[in-house]
C-alpha positions in Angstrom: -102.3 105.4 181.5 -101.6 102.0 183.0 -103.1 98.6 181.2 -105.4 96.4 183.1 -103.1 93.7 181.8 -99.7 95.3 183.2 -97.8 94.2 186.1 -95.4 96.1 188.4 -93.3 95.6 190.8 -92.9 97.5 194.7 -91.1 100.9 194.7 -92.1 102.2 190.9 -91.9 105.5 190.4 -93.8 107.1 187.7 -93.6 110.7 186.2 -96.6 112.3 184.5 -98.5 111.1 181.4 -96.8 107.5 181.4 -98.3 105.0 178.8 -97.9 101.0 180.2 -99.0 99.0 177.7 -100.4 95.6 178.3 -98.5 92.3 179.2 -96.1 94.8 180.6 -94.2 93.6 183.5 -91.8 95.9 185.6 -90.1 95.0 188.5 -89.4 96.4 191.7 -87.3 100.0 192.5 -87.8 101.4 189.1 -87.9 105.2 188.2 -89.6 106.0 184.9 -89.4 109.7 184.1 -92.2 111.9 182.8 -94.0 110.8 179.2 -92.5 107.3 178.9 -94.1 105.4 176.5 -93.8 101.0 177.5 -95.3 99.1 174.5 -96.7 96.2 175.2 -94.8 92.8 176.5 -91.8 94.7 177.6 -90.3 93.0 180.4 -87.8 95.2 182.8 -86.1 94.2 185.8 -85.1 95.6 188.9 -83.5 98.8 190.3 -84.0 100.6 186.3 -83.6 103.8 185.8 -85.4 105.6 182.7 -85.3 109.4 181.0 -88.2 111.0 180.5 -89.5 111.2 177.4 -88.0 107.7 176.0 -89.7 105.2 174.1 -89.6 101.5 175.0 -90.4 98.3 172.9 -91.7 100.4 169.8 -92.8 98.2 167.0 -90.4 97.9 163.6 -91.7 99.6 160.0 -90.9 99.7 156.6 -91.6 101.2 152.8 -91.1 99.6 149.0 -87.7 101.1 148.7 -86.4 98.8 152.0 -84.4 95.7 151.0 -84.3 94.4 154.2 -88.1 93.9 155.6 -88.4 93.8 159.0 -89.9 90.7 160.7 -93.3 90.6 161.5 -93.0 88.6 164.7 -90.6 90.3 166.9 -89.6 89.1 170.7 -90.3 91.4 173.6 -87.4 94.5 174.8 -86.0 92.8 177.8 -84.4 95.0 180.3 -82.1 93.4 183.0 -81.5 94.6 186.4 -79.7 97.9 187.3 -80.2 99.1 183.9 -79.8 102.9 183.1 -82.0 104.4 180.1 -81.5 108.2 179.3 -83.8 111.1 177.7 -85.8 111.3 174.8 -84.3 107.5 173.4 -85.8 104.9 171.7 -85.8 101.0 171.8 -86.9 98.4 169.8 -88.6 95.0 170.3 -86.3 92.1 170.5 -83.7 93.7 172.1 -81.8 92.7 175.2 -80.0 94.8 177.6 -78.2 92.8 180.4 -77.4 93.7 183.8 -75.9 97.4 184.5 -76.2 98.2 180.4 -75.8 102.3 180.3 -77.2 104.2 177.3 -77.2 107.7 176.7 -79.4 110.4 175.6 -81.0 110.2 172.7 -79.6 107.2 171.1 -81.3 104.8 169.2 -81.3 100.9 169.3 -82.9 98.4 166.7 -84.3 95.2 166.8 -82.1 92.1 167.3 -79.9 93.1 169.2 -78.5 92.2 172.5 -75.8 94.8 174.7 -74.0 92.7 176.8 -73.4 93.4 181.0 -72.1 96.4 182.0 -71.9 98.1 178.6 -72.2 101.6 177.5 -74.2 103.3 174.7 -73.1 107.0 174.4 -75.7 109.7 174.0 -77.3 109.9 170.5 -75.8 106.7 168.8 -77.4 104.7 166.5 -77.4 101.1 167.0 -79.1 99.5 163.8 -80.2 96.1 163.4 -78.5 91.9 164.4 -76.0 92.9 166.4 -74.1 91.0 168.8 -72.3 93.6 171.4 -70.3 91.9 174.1 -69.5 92.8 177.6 -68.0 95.7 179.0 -67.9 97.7 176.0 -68.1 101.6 175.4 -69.6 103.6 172.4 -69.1 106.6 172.9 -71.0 109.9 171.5 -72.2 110.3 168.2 -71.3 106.7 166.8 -73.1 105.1 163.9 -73.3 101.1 164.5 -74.1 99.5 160.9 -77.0 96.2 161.3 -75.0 92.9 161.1 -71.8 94.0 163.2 -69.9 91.5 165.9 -68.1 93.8 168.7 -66.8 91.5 171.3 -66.2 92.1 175.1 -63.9 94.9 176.3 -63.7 96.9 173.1 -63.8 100.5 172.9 -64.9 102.7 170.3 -64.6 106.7 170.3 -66.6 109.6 169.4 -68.4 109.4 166.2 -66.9 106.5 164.8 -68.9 105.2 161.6 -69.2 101.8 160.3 -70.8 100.2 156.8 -72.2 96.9 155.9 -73.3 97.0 152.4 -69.9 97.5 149.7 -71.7 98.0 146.7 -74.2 100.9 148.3 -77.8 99.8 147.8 -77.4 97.7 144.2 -78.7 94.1 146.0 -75.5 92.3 145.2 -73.9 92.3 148.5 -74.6 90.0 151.4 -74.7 92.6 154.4 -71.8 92.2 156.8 -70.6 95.0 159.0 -67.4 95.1 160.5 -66.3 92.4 163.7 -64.1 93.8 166.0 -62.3 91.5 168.1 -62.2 91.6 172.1 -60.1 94.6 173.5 -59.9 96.1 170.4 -59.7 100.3 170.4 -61.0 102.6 167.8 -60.2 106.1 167.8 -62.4 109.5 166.9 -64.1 109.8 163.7 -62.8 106.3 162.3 -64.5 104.6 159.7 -65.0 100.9 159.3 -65.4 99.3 156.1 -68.0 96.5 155.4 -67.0 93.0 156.9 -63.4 94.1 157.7 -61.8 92.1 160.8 -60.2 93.8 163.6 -58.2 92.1 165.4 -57.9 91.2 169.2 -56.2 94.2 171.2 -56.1 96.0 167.7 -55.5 99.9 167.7 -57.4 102.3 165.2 -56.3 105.4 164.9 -58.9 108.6 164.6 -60.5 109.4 161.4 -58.6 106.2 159.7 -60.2 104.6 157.3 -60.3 101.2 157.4 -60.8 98.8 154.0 -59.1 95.8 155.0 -58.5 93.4 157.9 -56.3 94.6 160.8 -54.0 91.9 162.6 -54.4 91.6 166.2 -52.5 93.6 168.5 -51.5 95.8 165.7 -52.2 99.8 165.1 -53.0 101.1 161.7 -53.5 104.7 161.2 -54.4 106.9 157.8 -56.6 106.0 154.8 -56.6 103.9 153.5 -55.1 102.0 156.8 -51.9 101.0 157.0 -50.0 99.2 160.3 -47.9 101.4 162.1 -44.2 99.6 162.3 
């Protein structure tokens, strides 16, 4: 089902039972696999490539427990050019993913957040909500990307890495802040990142450390708690 209202581009492919919502604009050399849902306003560029079954532009939601409410008025998702989305994902409203953005399989991406060019979101990780990620950076498979994170250009983060952005766990009294990770920094396997802990530029985390304080730029820290390799 296309919209009336929707506009695309020369050399779309579609796959069967598409929804195109309205105010939809897709540009031109696009493949969209087979039950792809395109809420409405979505705007996506040029030579795109999406999985079947992936969701696009979904709207936010919340219950009486949430502390955080989502906001009511939310941008359009804004897909750049030579974009690749994989199967059975699903994107938010006001997100942005620049030019040659990658993200895998079943992962997950919130609202208010932009994945800088040529980027890489491994298959099923979640990327929550107000996060800045830079350019040229990989998260890998698995990862858990807390709302309120900074990850700067170049950094790398491995395989199920899991980061936090609340210290006291839910009792209000807490500012949210997830981790910032400096440009170029590496963080192994199955690392955990405390809440608003700094890691420096170049900076080297070990796998499955745990990390409760700051690490100093083009240092390596390893165990947990973390502690800098001499």
């Amino acid at each position: 089902m296309i919209h009336a209202t929707a506009k695309i581009g020369n050399d779309v492919t579609l796959g069967e039972n598409v929804v195109v919502e309205e105010n939809v604009v897709i540009g031109n050399h696009v493949s969209i696999g087979h039950h792809v849902v395109i809420k409405k306003d979505t705007i996506i560029g040029n030579y795109v490539q999406i999985g079947d079954l992936t969701v696009l532009g979904k709207t936010t939601s919340s219950n009486k427990k949430m502390t955080r409410k989502p906001g009511q008025i939310l941008n359009p998702l804004i897909i750049e050019d030579h974009v690749t989305i994989g199967c059975n994902s699903v994107i938010y409203r006001h997100v942005t993913l620049e030019n040659g953005v990658f993200v895998g399989d079943l992962s997950s991406i919130r609202e208010m957040v932009i994945v800088g060019e040529d980027s890489i979101v491994g298959r099923n990780a979640i990327v929550e909500t107000n996060i800045k990620i830079g350019r040229r950076v990989t998260i890998q498979t698995g990862c858990y990307i807390t709302a309120d994170m900074v990850i700067e250009d170049e950094v790398f983060i491995g395989p199920c890495c899991s980061s936090s952005n609340d210290k006291y766990m839910g009792m209000g009294n807490y500012k949210h802040q997830g981790p910032i990770i400096c440009k170029g920094a590496k963080i192994g396997n199955n690392a955990t990142l405390l809440p608003a802990v700094i890691i420096g530029e170049n900076a080297i985390v070990g796998a499955g450390s745990v990390i409760t304080k700051d690490v100093p730029a083009n240092k390596t820290v390893v165990g947990n708690p973390g502690k800098i390799i001499k």
